[in-house]
N, C-alpha and C positions, 0 to 999 in steps of 0.2 A: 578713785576708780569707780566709786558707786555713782557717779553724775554722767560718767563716762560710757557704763551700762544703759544707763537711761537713756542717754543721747544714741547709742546702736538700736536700741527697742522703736526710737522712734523712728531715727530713718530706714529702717528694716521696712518700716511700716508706712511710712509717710511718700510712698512711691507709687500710692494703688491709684488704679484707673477706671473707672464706672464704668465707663462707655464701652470697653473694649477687656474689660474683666482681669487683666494686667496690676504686675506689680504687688503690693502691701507685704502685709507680713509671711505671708505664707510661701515657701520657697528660700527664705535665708540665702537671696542668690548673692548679696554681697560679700560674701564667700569667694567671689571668684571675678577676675577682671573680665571685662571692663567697668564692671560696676562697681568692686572696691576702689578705685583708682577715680573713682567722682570727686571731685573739688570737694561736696557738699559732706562725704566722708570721710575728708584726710583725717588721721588722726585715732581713729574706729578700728585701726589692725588692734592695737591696744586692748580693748576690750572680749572682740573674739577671740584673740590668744588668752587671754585671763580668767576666758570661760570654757576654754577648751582642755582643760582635766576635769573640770564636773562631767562636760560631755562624753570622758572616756572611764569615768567613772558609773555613769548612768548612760550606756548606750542606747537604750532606747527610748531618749529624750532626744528627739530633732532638734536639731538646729533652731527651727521657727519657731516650736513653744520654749527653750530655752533661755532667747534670747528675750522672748516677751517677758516671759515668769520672771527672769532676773528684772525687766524694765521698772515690774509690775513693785517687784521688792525695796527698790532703791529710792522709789516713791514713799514707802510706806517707813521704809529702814530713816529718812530725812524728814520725817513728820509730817507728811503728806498723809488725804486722805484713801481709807482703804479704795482698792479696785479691782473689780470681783474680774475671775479668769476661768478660763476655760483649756484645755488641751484638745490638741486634731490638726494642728498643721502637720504638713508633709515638706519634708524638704526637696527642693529642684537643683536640676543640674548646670551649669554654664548656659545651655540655652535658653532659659528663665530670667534670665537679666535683665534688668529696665534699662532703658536709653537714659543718657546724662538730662540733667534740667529737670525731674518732676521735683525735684523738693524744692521746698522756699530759698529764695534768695535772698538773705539781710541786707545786701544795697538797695533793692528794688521798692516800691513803693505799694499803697492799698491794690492797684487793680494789679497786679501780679500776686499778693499776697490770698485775693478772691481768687485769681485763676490757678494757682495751685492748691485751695480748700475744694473749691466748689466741684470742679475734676475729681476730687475721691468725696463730693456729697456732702461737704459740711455746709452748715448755716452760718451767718454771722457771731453768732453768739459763742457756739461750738468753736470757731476759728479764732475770737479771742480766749476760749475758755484754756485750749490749746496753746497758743503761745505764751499763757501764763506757765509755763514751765521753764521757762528763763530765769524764775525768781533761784534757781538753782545753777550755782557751776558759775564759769564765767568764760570767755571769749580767747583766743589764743592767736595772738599773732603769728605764730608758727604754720597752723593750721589751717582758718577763717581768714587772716588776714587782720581783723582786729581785733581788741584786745581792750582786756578788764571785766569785773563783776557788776552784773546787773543793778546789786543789793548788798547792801550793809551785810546781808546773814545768809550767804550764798549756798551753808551745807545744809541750811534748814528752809523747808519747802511752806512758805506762807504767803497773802494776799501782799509783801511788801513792795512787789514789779510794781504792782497796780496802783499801788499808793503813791510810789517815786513818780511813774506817770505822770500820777493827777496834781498832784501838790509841789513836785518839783519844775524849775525852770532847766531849761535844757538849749545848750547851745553844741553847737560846731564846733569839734577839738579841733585845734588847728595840730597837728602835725603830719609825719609824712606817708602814713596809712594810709586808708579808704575813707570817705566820711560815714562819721558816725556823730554820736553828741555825748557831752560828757555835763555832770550837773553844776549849777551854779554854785552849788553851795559849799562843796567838800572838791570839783574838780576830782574826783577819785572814782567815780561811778559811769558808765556806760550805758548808754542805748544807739541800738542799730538804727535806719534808718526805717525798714521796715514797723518796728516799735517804735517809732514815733506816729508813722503813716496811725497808728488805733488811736490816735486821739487826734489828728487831723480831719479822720474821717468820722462822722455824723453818725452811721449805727454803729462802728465799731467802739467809739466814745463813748454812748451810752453805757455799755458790757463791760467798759473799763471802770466807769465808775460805780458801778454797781458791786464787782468785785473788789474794788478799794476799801468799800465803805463795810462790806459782810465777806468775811473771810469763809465763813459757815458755806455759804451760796456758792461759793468760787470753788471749795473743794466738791460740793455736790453734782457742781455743772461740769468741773475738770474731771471726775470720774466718771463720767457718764460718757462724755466727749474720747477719753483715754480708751476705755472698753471698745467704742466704737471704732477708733485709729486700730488697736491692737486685733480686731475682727472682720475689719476689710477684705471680702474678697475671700474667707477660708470658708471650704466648703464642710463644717463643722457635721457630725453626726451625732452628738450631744446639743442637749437644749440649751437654751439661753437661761433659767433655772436652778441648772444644773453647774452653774459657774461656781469657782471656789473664791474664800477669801483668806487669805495668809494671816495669819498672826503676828504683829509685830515683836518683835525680840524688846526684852525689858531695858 
């Protein structure tokens, strides 16, 4: 369940729009169709319903910081690095909804993967830093359509995405899903196709091996990158200073 919160904090959030002020986290409109009913959400009733007795336990925790503050937990709860949080979303009503398509699509390749970062303002770095969050959970044929773990150590949140990248051979599963690649070595592991596109591509490659090599780096730059996903677009009235950081449970 705790990989399951994370994956709702991101696409809560992973919807925001720059240009037109639209989407992120603030509003918790997937809540409500047609944006629950996104392809790129099946699977996410699960975790709103899971968090919905804390919410009526704690009414006056929105929606929006709710869903983040757990994101922010299940990070830190899986050995990930801390990331400092903030409270002041407001939640929206059914009219707040984002249209289908702003989140990444794992079939697709680099320049789709650039056009849905660079739309809510990431950089390259930022955007691999991002997708290292795979190294958690794994894929659901029920849901996504494909299927399997990233990583040897899927509940525990470290640079090992980044290392199977670089060090592993990667081919074409042949079966009768979507393409994806599965590793040479153990045939038991997965990458989308999109995660393959970071080391096909020339900057994105670099960011990958950089985080292969220093785990240190990769959670410095993943929290950094997270805070920014998780603040897209809320019109905060607390300072960025004034963020908190959770303690992780022993």
């Amino acid at each position: 369940m705790v990989k399951v919160v994370l994956r709702l904090a991101w696409h809560a959030s992973g919807t925001y729009d720059k240009e037109t002020g639209t989407g992120g986290s603030n509003g918790a409109t997937m809540r409500f169709a047609p944006e629950s009913d996104h392809g790129a959400n099946a699977g996410l009733k699960i975790a709103r319903d899971f968090l919905e007795p804390i919410k009526a336990k704690f009414p006056w925790i929105t929606h929006s910081d709710l869903w983040t503050l757990s994101g922010v937990a299940a990070i830190q709860e899986l050995g990930g690095p801390a990331i400092p949080w903030r409270p002041g979303r407001q939640d929206k009503d059914v009219a707040g909804c984002t249209p289908d398509g702003r989140l990444p699509d794992g079939a697709k390749s680099y320049g789709h993967v650039r056009d849905v970062f660079y739309r809510m303002g990431f950089n390259d770095q930022e955007i691999v830093a991002l997708i290292g969050a795979h190294a958690l959970g794994r894929a659901h044929a029920d849901r996504s359509g494909f299927d399997g773990p990233w990583d040897f150590s899927p509940t525990v949140f470290t640079n090992e995405f980044f290392r199977l990248l670089v060090e592993e051979s990667w081919n074409k599963k042949k079966w009768n899903g979507p393409e994806q690649f599965t590793d040479k070595s153990t045939q038991t592991l997965m990458m989308l196709p999109s995660d393959i596109a970071l080391i096909q591509d020339k900057e994105f490659k670099k960011h990958v091996e950089r985080y292969a090599k220093d785990n240190d780096v990769f959670f410095k730059e993943f929290s950094d990158a997270f805070v920014k996903l998780l603040e897209l677009g809320v019109p905060f009235a607390s300072k960025a200073e004034d963020r908190l950081v959770l303690k992780a449970s022993e």
